[in-house]
C-alpha positions as a printed NumPy array, in Angstrom:
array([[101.441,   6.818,  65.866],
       [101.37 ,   9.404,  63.065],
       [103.547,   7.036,  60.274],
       [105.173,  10.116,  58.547],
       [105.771,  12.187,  61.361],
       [108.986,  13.987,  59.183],
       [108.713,  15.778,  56.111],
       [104.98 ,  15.191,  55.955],
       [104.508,  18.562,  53.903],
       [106.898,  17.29 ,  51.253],
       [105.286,  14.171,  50.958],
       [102.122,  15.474,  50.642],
       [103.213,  18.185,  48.17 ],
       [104.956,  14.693,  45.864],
       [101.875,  13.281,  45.774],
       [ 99.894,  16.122,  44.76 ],
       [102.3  ,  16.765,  42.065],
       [102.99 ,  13.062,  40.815],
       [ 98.88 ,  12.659,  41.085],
       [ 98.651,  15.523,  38.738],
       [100.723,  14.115,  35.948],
       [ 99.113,  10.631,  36.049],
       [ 96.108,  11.892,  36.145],
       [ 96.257,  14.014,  33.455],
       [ 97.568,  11.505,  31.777],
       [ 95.256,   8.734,  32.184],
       [ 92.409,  10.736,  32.913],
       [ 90.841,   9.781,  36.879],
       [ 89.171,   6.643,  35.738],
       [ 92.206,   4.505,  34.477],
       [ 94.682,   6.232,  36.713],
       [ 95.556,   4.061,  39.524],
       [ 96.282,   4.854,  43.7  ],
       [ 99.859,   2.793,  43.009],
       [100.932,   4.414,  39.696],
       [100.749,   7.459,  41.472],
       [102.418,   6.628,  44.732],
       [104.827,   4.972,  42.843],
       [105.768,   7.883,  41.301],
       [106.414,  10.06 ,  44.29 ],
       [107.848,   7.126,  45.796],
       [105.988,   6.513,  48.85 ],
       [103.948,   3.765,  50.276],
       [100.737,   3.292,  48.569],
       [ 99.182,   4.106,  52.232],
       [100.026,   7.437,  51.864],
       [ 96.948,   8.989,  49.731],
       [ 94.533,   6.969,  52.635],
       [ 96.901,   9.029,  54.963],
       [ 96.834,  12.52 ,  53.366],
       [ 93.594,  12.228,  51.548],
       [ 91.258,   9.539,  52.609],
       [ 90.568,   8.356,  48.809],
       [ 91.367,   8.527,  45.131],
       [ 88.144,  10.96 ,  44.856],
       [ 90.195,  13.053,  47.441],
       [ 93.414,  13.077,  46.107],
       [ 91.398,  14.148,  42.62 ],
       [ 89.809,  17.047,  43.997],
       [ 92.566,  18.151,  45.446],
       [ 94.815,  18.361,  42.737],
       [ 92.253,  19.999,  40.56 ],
       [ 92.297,  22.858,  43.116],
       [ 95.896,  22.704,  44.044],
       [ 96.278,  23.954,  40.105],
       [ 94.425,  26.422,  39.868],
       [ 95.491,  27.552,  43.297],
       [ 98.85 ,  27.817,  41.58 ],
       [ 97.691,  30.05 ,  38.722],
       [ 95.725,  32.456,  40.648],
       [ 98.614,  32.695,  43.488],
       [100.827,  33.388,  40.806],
       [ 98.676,  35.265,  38.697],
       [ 96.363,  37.449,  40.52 ],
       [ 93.156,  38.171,  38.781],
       [ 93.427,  42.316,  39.957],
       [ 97.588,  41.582,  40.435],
       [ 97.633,  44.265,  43.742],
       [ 95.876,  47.367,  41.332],
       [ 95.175,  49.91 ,  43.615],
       [ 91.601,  50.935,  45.332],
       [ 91.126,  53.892,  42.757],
       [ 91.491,  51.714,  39.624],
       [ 89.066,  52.337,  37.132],
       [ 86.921,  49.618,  35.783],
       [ 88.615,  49.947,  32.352],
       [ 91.905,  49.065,  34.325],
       [ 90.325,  47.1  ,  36.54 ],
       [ 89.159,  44.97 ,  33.39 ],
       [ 92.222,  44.902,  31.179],
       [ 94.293,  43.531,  34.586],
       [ 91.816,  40.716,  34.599],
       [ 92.296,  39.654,  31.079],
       [ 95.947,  39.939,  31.219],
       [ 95.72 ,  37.463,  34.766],
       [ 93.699,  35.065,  32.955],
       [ 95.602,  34.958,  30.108],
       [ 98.882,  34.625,  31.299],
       [ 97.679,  31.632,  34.401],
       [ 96.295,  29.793,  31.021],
       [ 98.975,  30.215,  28.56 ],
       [102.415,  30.384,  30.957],
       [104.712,  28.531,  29.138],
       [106.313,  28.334,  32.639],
       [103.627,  26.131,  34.459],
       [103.618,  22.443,  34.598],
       [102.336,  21.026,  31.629],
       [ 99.536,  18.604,  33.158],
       [ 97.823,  21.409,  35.088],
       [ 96.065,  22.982,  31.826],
       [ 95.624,  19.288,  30.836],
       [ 93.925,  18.179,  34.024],
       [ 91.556,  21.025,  34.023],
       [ 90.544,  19.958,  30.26 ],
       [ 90.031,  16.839,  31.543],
       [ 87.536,  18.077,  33.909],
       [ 85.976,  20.122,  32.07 ],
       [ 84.958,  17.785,  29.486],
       [ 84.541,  14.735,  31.229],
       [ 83.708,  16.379,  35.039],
       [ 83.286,  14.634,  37.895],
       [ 82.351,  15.748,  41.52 ],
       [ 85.655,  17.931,  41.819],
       [ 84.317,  20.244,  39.322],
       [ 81.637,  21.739,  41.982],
       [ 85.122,  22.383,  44.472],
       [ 86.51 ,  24.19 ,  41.56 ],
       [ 83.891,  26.405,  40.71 ],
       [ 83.121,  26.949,  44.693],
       [ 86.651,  27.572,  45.089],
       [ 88.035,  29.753,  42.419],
       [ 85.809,  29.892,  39.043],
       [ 82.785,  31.635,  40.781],
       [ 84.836,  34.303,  42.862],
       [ 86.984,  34.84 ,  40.185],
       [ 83.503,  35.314,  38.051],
       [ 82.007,  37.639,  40.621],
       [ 84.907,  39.355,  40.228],
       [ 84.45 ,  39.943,  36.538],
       [ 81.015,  40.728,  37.014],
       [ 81.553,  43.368,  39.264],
       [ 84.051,  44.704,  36.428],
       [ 81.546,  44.384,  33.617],
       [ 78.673,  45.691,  35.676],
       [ 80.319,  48.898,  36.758],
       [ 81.152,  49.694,  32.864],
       [ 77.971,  49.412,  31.364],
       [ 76.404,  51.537,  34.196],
       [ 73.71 ,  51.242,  36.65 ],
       [ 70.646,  49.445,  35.742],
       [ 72.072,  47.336,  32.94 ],
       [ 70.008,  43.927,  32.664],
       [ 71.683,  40.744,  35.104],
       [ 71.232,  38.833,  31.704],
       [ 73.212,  41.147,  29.681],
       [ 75.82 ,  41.12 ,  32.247],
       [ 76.141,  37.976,  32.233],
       [ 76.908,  37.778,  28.694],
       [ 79.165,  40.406,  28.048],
       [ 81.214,  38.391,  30.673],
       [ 80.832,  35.124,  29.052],
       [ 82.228,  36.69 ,  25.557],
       [ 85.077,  38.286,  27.441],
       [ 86.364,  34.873,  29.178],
       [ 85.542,  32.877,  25.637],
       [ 87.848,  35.454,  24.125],
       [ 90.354,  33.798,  26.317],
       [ 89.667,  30.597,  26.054],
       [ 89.972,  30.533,  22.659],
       [ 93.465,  31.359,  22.445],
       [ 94.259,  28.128,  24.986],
       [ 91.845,  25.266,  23.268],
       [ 92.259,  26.528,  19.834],
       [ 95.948,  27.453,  20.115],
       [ 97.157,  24.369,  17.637],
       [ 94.763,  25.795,  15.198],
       [ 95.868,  28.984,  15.215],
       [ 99.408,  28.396,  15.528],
       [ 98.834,  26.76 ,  11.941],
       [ 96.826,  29.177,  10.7  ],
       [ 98.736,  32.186,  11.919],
       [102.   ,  31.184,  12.071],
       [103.555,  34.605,  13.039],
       [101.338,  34.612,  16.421],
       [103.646,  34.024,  19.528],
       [102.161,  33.089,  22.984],
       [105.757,  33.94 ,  25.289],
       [105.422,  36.654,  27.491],
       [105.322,  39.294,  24.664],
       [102.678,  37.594,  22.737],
       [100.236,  36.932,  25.66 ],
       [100.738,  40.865,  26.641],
       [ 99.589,  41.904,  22.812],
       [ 96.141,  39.489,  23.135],
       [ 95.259,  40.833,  27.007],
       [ 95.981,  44.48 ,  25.253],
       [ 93.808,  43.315,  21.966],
       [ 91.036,  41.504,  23.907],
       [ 90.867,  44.395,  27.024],
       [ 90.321,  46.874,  24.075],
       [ 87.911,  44.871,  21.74 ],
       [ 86.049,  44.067,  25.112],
       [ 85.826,  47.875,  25.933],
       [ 84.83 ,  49.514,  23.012],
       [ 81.812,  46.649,  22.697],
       [ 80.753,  47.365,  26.253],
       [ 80.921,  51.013,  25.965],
       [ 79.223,  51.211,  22.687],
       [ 76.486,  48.973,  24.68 ],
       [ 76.706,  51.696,  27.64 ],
       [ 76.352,  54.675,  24.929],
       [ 73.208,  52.583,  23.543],
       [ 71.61 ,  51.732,  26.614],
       [ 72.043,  55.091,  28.142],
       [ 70.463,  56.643,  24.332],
       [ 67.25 ,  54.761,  24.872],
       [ 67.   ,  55.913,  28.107],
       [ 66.946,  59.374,  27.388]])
């Protein structure tokens, strides 16, 4: 007889949620299968009943996050099929940015996915399956089409590497700078200033690179 036969959605949704803040808390080696179902108050059956296993219940939190940013924050946010790359590329930053820096999200997603990345475990291969690597590809694409035809994989590859540390930087290193540069904001205004700043920096490098490549090909 199926045990939570009412409001098994719900349930499932409290213990992703509750799972999320003790495990970014505790990390997923100290974090415990009754600390977290005693925070979304159920029965300390039900991760065995919604997700087989601790392991589980880990890997699916770390994708229900980012599932969360990326619903919210679409990496090309409905641009249209005639976008240009340059568009194409500055809607990307601005996705990425904002699903990393929303003051508006819960505050253990970004701390779970830290977590991960610096101590990962077997969820980390979901992640990148799931929504790193497409979202990559997807940048890629971007990247590829501005620097032409031709253009070295390896190349590529690194422009689009710079372009997502560029982001990154502003989340991991945002105590830093928040001490160093006192005057930067990161609400909704601030984050729209670095995905202008970074989309622009980012361009003129990669067309300067185009311009150069296409020079020595002539």
């Amino acid at each position: 007889m199926n045990k939570y036969p009412s409001g098994s959605t719900e349930t499932r949704q409290r213990l992703l949620a509750s799972a999320g803040e003790v495990f970014a808390e505790k990390g997923f080696h100290a974090a415990t299968v009754r600390d977290i179902c005693h925070r979304a108050g159920v029965n300390i059956a039900a991760v065995n009943y919604y997700f087989r296993s601790k392991e589980d219940l880990y890997e699916a939190v770390c994708n229900y996050s980012l599932d969360i940013a990326v619903n919210k924050y679409s990496p090309t946010l409905n641009l249209g099929n005639d976008a240009t790359p340059e568009e194409r590329l500055h809607t990307f930053i601005r996705s990425f940015l904002f699903s990393m820096l929303d003051q508006g999200q819960p505050s253990w997603h970004e701390t779970l996915v830290t977590r991960e990345m610096n101590n990962p475990t077997r969820a980390i291969d979901s992640m990148v399956k799931k929504t790193i690597k497409p979202r990559n590809k997807l940048l890629f694409s971007i990247v590829s089409d501005i620097l032409g035809k031709g253009t070295a994989e390896e190349l590529v590859r690194h422009c689009c590497l710079s372009i997502i540390g560029q982001c990154l930087h502003y989340r991991y290193a945002q105590p830093v700078i928040r001490r160093l540069y006192p005057q930067q904001k990161f609400d909704a205004v601030g984050i729209e200033t670095l995905a202008n700043h970074i989309a622009q920096f980012s361009l003129y490098a990669l067309q300067q690179m185009r311009d150069d490549f296409s020079g020595k090909k002539a």
